[in-house]
C-alpha positions as CSV (number, residue, x, y, z in Angstrom):
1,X,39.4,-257.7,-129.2
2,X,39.4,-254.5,-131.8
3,X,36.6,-253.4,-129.7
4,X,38.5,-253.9,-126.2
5,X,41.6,-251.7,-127.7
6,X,39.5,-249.1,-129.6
7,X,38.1,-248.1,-126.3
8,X,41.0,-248.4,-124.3
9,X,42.4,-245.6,-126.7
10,X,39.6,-243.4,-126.5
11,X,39.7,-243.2,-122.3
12,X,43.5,-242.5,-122.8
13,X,42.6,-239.5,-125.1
14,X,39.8,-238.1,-122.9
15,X,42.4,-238.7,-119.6
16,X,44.8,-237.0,-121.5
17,X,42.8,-233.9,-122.5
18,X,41.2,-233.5,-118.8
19,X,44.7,-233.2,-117.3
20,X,45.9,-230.7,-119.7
21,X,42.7,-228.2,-119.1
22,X,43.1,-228.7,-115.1
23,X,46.8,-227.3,-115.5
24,X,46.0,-224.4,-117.6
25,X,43.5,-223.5,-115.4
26,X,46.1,-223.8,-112.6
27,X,48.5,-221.8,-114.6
28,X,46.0,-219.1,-115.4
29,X,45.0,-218.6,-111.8
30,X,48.5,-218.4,-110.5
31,X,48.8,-216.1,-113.5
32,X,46.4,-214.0,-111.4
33,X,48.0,-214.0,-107.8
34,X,49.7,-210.6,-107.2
35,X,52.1,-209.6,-104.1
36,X,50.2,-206.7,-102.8
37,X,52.5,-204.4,-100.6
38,X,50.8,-203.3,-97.3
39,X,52.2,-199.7,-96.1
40,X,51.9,-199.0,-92.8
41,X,49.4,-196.7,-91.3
42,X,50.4,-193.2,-90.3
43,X,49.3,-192.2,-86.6
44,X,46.6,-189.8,-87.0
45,X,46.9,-188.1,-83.5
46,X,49.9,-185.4,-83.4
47,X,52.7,-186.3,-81.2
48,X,52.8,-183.9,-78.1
49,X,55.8,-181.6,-77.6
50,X,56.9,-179.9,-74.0
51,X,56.7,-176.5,-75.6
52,X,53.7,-177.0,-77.5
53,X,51.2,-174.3,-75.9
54,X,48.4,-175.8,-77.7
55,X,48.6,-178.8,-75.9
56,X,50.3,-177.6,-72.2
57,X,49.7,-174.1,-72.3
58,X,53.5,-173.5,-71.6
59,X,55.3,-171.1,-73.8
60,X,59.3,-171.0,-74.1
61,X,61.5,-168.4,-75.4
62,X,64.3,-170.2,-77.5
63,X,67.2,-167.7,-76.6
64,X,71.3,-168.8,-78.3
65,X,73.0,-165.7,-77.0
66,X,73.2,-163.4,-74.3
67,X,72.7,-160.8,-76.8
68,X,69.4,-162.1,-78.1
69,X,68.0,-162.6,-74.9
70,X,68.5,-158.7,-74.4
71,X,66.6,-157.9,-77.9
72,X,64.2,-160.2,-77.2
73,X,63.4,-158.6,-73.6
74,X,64.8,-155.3,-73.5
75,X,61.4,-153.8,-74.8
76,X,59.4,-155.7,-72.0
77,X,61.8,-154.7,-69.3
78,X,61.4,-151.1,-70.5
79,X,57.6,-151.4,-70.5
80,X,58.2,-152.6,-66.3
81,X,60.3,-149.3,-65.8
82,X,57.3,-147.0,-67.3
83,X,54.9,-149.2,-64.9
84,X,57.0,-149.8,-61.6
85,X,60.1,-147.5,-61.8
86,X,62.0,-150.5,-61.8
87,X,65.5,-149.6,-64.0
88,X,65.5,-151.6,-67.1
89,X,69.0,-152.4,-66.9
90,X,68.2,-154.0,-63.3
91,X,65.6,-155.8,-64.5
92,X,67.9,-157.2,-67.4
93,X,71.1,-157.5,-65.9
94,X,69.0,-159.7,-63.4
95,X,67.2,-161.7,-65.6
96,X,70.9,-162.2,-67.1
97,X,72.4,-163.3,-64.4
98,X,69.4,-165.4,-62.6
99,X,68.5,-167.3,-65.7
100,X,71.8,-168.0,-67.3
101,X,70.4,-165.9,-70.5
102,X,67.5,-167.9,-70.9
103,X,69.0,-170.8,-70.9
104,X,69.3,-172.2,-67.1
105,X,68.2,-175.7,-66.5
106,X,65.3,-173.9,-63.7
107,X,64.6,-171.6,-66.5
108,X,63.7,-174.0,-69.0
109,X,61.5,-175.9,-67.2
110,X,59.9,-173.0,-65.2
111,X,59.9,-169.4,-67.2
112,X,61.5,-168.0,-63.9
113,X,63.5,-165.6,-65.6
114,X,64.8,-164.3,-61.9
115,X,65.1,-167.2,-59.4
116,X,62.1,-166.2,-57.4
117,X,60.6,-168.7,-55.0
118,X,57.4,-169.6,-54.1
119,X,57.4,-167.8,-50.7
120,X,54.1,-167.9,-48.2
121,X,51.2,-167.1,-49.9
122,X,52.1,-168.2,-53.5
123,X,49.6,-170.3,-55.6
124,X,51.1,-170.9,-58.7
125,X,53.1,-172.8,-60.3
126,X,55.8,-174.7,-58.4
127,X,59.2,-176.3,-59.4
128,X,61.3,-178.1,-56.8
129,X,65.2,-177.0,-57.8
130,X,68.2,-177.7,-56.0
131,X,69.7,-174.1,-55.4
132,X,71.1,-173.0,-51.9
133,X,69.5,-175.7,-50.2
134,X,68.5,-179.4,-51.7
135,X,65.1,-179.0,-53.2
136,X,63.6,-175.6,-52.8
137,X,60.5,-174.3,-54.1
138,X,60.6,-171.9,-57.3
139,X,57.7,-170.2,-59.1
140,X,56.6,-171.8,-62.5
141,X,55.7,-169.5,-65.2
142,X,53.0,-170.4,-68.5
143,X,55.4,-167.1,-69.9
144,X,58.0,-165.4,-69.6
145,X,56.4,-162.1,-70.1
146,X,54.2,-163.0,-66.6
147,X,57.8,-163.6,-64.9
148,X,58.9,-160.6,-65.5
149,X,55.8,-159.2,-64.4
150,X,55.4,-161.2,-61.4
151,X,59.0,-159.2,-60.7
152,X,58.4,-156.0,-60.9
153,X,55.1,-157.0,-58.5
154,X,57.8,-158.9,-55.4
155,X,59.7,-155.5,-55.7
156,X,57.0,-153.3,-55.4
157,X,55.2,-155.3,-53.2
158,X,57.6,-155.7,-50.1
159,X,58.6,-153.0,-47.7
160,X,62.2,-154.1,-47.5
161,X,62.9,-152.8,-51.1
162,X,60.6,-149.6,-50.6
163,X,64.5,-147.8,-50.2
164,X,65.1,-148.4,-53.5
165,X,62.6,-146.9,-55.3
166,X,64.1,-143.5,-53.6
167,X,66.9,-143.5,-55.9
168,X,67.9,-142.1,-59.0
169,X,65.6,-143.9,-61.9
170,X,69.3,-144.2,-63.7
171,X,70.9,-145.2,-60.5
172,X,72.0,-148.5,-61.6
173,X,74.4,-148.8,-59.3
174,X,72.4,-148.2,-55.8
175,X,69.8,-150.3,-57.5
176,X,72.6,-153.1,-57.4
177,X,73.7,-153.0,-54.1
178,X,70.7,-152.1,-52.7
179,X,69.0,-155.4,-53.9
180,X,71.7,-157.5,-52.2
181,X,71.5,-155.2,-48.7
182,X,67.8,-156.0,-49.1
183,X,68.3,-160.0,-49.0
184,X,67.6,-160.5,-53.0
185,X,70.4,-162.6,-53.6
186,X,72.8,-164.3,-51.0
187,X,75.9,-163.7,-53.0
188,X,77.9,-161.4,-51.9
189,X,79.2,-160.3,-55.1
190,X,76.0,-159.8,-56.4
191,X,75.5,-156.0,-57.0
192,X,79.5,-155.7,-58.5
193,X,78.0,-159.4,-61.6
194,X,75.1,-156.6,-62.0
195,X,76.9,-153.8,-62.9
196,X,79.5,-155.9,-64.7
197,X,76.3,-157.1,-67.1
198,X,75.0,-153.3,-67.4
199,X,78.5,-152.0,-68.5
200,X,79.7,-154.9,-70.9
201,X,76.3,-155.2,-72.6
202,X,75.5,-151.0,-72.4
203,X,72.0,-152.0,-70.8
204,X,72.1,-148.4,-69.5
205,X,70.8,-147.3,-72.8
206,X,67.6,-149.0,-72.2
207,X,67.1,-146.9,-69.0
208,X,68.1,-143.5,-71.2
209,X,65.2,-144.6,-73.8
210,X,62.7,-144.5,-71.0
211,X,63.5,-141.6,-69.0
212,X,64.6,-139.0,-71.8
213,X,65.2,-135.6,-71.0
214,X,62.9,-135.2,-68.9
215,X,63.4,-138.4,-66.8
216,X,66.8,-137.9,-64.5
217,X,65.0,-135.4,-62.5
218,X,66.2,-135.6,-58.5
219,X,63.2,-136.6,-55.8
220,X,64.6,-134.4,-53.7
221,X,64.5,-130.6,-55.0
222,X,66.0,-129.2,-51.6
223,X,66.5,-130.0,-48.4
224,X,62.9,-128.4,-47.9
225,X,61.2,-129.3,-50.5
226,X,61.1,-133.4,-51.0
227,X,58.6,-134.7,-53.3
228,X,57.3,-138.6,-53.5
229,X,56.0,-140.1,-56.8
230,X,53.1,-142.3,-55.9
231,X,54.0,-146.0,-57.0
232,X,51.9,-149.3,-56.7
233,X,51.2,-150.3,-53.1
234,X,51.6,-147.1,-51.4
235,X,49.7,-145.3,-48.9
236,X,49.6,-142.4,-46.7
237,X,51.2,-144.3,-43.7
238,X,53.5,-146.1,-45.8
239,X,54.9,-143.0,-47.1
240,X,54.9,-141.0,-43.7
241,X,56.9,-143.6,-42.1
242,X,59.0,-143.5,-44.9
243,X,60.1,-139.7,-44.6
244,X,60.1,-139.9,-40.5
245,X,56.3,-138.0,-41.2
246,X,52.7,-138.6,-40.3
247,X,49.6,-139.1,-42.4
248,X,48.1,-135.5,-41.2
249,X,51.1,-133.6,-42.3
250,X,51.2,-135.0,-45.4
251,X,47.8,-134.3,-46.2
252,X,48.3,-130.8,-45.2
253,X,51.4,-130.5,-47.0
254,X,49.4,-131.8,-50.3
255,X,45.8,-130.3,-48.9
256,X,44.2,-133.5,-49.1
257,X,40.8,-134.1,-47.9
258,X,40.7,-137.9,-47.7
259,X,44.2,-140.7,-47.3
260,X,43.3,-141.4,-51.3
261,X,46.3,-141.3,-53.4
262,X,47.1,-142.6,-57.2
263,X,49.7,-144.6,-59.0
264,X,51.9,-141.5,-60.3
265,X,50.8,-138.5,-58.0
266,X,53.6,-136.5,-57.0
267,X,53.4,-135.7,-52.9
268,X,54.7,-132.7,-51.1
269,X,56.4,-134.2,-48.2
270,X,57.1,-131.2,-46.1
C-alpha cells in the first residue's frame, strides 16, 4: 500500500513539473511575437502632368496679368517685326485680345496665341473650339513662340494683307483697321479693341525700340520716286501688280538681269 501511494506522488510531481515548462515555453515564445508595421509602397513611375514637355512635348506659358503676358512676349513680338515688318504692338495688342492674355480656355489647350484656324492646307495640330460657329477647327501649337511665328508667316503669306505691309512700320492704327478690312477678325470693332490695347498698355514703345531713328522712314520718297522693301514671299510679279507695274519695268528701273530678288532689297519702282 506505501508502495501504491509513493508512486502515485511521484507521477503527480513529474505531471506537475511538465506543465509548468510547456507554459514558460508558451510565454517565452509569445514573448517573441512582434506587430510589424507594413508601410505602403511608393509608386515608382512619375505621375504624368498636361504641361509636362518631357512627357507630351507641349509647353505652356503660365501668364496672371495682362502685364506679364506683355514682358513675357514683347521681346518675341519685337524679334517678328525685325523679321516680317509686322508692328510689334499689332502683334501684341493681338495676341491680347485673341488669347484673353494667355489665359483663354482655346489658348490653354492649343498655344494659339491669335485664334488662327486650321484653314486648307494645314497639317498640324488641330483643336475643335466653339467660336463663330459650333466646333471649328483651330491650330494647336507644342509653343507659343511657334504661334507667334506661325503669325507673322499667315500675314506674310496671303495677298489680301500684302496692303498692309505698305504702311508706316509705326502705323499702328492702319495696321488695325486694315486687318479687319482684310477679313482677320469678324468683329466690327476690332481695329478701335486694338488700338485701345496699344494706348492703355503704351505697346507703341515696343515698335519705337525696333525702328529707332532710323526706322520711321516713308516708302514713298515722292510721288516719282517709290521704293519697295523686299519682304518674305515676294516676287517680281507680285510687286508689279502691286504698284499698277510690270516685271520688265521694274527690272529696268532696278537694272536687274534676272526676276531674283532678296528678303530686305529695296526696289526702285519707277
Amino acid at each position: 500500500m506505501r508502495k501504491i501511494l509513493f508512486a502515485l506522488i511521484i507521477l503527480g510531481l513529474v505531471a506537475s513539473s511538465c506543465g509548468s515548462k510547456k507554459k514558460a515555453a508558451r510565454k517565452r515564445n509569445t514573448d517573441k511575437t512582434k506587430t510589424v508595421r507594413v508601410e505602403p509602397k511608393t509608386p515608382t513611375e512619375p505621375v504624368k502632368k498636361e504641361n509636362d514637355t518631357k512627357n507630351t512635348g507641349f509647353t505652356r506659358m503660365k501668364v496672371s496679368s495682362t502685364e506679364e503676358y506683355i514682358e513675357i512676349f514683347a521681346s518675341i513680338a519685337q524679334d517678328e517685326m525685325r523679321e516680317f515688318g509686322i508692328p510689334a504692338s499689332i502683334t501684341l495688342a493681338q495676341g491680347i485680345l485673341e488669347s484673353g492674355s494667355g489665359m483663354g480656355e482655346l489658348t490653354l489647350k492649343t498655344n494659339n496665341h491669335f485664334g488662327i484656324k486650321c484653314h486648307t492646307g494645314w497639317s498640324g495640330g488641330m483643336e475643335y473650339h466653339d467660336d463663330d460657329e459650333k466646333g471649328e477647327c483651330f491650330r494647336k501649337y507644342d509653343h507659343p513662340m511657334t504661334s507667334y511665328r506661325d503669325h507673322s508667316l499667315f500675314l506674310t503669306s496671303r495677298s489680301r494683307y500684302a496692303s498692309l505691309f505698305d504702311l508706316r512700320k509705326d502705323d499702328y492704327h492702319g495696321w488695325a483697321k486694315g486687318l479687319r478690312k482684310a477679313g482677320y477678325a469678324t468683329d466690327p470693332r476690332y481695329p478701335q479693341k486694338l488700338i485701345g490695347l496699344i494706348d492703355k498698355y503704351r505697346l507703341y514703345i515696343y515698335d519705337e525700340q525696333v525702328l529707332g531713328s532710323s526706322g520711321r522712314r516713308e516708302r514713298v520718297v515722292s510721288d516719282n520716286d517709290t521704293r519697295h522693301i523686299v519682304r518674305r514671299g515676294d516676287t517680281l510679279y507680285s510687286i508689279s501688280k502691286r504698284y499698277n507695274t510690270t516685271v520688265e519695268a521694274l527690272k529696268r528701273a532696278n537694272r536687274l538681269r534676272n526676276n531674283n530678288i532678296a528678303v530686305g532689297q529695296e526696289l526702285k519702282i519707277r
